[in-house]
N, C-alpha and C positions, 0 to 999 in steps of 0.2 A: 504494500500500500504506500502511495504515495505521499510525503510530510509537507506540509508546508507552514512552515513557523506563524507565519505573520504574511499577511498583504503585502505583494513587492509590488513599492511601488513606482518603480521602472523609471526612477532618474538617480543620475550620481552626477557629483562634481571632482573635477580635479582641478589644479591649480599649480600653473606650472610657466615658468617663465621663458623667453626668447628672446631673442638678438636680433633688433631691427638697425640694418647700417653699416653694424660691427663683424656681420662675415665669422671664417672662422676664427678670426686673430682675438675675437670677444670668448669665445666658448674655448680658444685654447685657454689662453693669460687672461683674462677677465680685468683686465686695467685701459676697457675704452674710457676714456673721459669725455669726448665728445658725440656720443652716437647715442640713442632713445634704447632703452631698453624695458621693451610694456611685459608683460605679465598676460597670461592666458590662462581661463577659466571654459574647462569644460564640461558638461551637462550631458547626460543620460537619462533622457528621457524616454516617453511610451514611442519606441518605433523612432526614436533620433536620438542623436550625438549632436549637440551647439556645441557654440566653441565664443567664447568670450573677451574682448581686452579688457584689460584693470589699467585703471588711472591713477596717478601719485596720491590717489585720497581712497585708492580702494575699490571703488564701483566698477560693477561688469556692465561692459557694452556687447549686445549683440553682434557679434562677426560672422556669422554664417554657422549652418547644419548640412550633417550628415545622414543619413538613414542608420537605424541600430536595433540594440533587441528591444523587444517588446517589455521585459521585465528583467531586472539587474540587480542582482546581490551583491557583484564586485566591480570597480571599475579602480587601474592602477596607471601610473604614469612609470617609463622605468627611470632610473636613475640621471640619464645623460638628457630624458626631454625627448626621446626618440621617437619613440612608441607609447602609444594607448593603446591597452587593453581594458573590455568589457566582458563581464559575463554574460549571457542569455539561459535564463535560466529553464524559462518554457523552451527551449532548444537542445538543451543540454549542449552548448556550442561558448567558444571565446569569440568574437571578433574583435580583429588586431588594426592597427592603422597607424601612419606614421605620421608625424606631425612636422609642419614647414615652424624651422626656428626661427623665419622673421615674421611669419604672417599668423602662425598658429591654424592654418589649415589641416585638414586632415586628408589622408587618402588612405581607400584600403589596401590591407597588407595582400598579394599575391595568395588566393587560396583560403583567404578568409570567407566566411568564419570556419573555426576550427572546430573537430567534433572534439568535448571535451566529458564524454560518459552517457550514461542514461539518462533520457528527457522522460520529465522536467529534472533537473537538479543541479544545474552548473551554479556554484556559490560566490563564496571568497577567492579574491586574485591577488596574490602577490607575486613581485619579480624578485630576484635576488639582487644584490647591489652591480655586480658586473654586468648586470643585463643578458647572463647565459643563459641562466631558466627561469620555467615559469609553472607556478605550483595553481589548480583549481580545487576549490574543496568539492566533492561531490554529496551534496546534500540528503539526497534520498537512496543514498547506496554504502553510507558509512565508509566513505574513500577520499583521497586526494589523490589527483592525475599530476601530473609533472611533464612537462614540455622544456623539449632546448629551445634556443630561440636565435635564426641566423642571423651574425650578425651583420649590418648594413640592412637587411629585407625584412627582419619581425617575421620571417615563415617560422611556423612552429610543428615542432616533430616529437613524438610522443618516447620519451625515456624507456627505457629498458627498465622492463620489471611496472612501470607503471600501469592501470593505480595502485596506491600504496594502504594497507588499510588504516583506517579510523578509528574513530569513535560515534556514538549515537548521531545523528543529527549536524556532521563538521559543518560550522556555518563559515565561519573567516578563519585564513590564513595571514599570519605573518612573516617576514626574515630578517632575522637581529642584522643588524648592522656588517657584522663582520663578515657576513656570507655563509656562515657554518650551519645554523640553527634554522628550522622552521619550525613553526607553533601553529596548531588546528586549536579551535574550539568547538566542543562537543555540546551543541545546546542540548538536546536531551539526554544527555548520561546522566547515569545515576547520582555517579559521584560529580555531576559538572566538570567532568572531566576534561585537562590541557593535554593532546598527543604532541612530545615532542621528539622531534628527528634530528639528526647528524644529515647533513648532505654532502655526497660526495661529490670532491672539489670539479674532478675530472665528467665524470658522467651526466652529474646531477641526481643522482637516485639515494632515499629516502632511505637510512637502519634506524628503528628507533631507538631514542636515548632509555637508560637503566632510569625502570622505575617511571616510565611513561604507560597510562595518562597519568600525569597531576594533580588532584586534587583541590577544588577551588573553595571548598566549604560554603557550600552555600544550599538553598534551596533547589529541588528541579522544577523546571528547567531553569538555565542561567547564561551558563556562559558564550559570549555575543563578539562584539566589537574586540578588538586589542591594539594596545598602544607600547610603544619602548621608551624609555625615558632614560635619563642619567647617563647620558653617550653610551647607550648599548647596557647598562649594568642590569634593569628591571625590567621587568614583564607585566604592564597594567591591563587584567582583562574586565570590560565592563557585564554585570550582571545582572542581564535583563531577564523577563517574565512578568506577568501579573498574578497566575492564578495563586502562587506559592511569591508573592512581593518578592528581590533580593534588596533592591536599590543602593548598591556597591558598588565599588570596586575592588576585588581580590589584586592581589599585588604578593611579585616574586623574582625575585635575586633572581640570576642569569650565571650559573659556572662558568666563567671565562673558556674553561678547559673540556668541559664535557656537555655545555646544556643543560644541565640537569636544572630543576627551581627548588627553589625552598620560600616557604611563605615569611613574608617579613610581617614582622613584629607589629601587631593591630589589625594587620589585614583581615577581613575584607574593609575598606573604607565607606563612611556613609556617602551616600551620593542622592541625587532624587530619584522622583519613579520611572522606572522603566528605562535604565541607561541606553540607548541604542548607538549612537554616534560616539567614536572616542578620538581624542587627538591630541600627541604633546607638541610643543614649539620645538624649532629646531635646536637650541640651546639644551635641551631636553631636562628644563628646571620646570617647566608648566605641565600642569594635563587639566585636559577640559573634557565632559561630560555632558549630551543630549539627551534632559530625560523628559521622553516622550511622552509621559503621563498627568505631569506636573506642568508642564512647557514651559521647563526652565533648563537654564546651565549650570552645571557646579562645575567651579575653577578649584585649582589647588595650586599649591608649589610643593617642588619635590626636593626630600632633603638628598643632597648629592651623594653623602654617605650610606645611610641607611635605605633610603629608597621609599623612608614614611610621605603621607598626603596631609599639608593640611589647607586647610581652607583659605581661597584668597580673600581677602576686603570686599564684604557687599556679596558676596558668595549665598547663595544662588541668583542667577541675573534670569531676568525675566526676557521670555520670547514673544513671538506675536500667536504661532500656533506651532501643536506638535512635531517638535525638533526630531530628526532623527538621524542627521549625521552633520559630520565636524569635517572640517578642512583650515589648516593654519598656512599662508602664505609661503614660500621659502624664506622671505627675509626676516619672519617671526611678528610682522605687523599687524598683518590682520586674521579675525580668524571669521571664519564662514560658516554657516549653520544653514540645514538642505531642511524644507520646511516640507512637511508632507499632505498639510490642511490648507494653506494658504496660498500652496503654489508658489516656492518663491526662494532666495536665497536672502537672509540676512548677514550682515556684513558688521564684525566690532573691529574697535581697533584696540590693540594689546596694552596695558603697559608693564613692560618686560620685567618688571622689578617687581610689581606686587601680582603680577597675573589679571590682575581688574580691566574690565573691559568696559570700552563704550559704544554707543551704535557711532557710523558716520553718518554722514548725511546723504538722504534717499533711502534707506533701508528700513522695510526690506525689498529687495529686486524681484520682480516680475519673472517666472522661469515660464508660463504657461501650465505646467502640470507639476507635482509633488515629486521633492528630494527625499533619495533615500541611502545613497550611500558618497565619502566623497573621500581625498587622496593627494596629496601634494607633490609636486617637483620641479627642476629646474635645470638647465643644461649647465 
């Protein structure tokens, strides 16, 4: 039988910067002083991909669409600003597209979309930081698919040994920082259970780590969204549901050396209802939280040491309707909240020091149809 968490509601944002003027001598050395450098925001919506420019104060402008899935659990950007990838989830398919670094246009990738397991259930998309592979959760078959991904073209070729299995319900995927690690969350395990893997450097292909899944302590179902904080050291997963409330977030140290987590001290953190969006600043001293039920945000700051949450100044900030995903700028300025009632993106701007946010001005922004998931990057 087939699972279906929650209403997808088939838009996602990312938010990812290019190089208008500055060619590649910007995207090598990043020291143009005189060339425009805008900022792109794109939208996954019912049946399209928009694509957006941001302005020195934040706001997206319409730049044109693409055709896309109908419904989308994942949408990522890889590391270099290359590639967009989308899940479709009623497809069970990725579709990939490569992005113009001065104009933010899209085109698709050769062969897209890609089959990515049993339909419906293509989930969570992560890339890894090199931009080699590409992991999908498989939502209604307790899996994760894994894709190499060529470089210069985004064709995607399905790993050896893939899919890898899971746990209950894997809704997102993440990869630490360093390239080594991936992380599933298991919304209906028993235990709220984290699978985490070892990826090999060469292949790409999934061994799981000793003593995976993880334990989140929480209610079933729970665990949803995830976020890395502390340059790589923490693993913040948000823990959503209604019928058993969690409204946390569980939180866990990161082994340099093996993967493995351990829950830090206080964990799980209060947060509001129903977290669904999560997202830390690049600095990775913030995390912010979408809770959907309350339509609010809970901010925090992260201690660099320990990897504790607490609360920032004015902590919960109020939305206009139910929030359900996060996206923070590359430069750490603004952060972006995917509205799923109102149709719409709102837009704060940060302040890096205490984490407190404020709206700019016009938000929140018009998308046409409801945000649901969103994703940051920058060349």
């Amino acid at each position: 039988m087939s699972i279906r968490v929650r209403p997808l509601l088939a838009v996602a944002v990312v938010v990812t910067l290019g190089a208008a003027g500055c060619g590649s001598f910007f995207q090598q050395n990043h020291s143009c002083t005189t060339c425009t450098v805008p900022s792109f925001l794109f939208a996954s919506q019912a049946n399209t991909v928009s694509g957006y420019t941001l302005g020195s104060s934040g706001a997206p402008t319409l730049a044109g669409s693409q055709a896309g899935p109908n419904s989308s659990e994942g949408i990522v950007v890889d590391k270099s600003a290359s590639f967009l990838f989308v899940s479709d989830f009623q497809n069970g398919t990725v579709e990939a597209f490569t992005i113009n670094s001065t104009s933010g246009a899209l085109s698709a990738v050769p062969g897209s979309p890609f089959s990515a397991g049993p339909a419906p259930g293509a989930g969570g998309v992560a890339v890894d930081p090199s931009t080699r592979f590409l992991y999908v959760t498989q939502v209604n078959s307790s899996a994760v698919a894994g894709f190499t991904i060529a470089a210069g073209t985004g064709v995607l070729t399905p790993i050896a040994g893939s899919p890898f299995p899971a746990g209950n319900t894997p809704m997102q995927a993440i990869v630490d920082p360093s390239g080594k690690f991936l992380y599933v969350s298991n919304y209906n395990d028993a235990l709220g259970g984290i699978s985490a893997y070892t990826i090999d450097s060469t292949t790409g292909a999934l061994t799981p780590i000793a003593g995976s899944p993880f334990p989140t302590q929480s209610n079933f179902p729970g665990p949803n969204r995830m976020a890395i904080g502390g340059g790589g050291q923490f693993l913040y997963v948000g823990m959503s549901g209604t019928a058993n409330p969690n409204n946390g977030v569980s939180a866990f140290t990161i082994d340099p050396g093996t993967g493995a987590l351990t829950q830090i001290t206080g964990s799980p953190f209060t947060a509001g209802s129903d977290p669904q969006g999560m997202a830390t600043d690049p600095s990775g001293k913030l995390l912010y939280t979408a809770n959907s039920q309350d339509n609010t945000l809970s901010a925090f700051t992260i201690d660099s040491s320990a990897g504790t949450l607490t609360p920032a100044s004015g902590s919960p900030f109020a939305t206009s309707a139910s929030p359900l995903a996060l996206a923070i700028d590359p430069a750490g300025q603004f952060l972006y909240v995917g509205e799923s009632a109102n149709n719409g993106v709102e837009a704060f701007s940060i302040n890096v020091t205490t984490g407190s946010i404020t709206p700019i001005t016009g938000s929140p922004f018009s998308t046409g149809s409801g945000v649901s998931g969103l994703s940051s990057g920058k060349p």
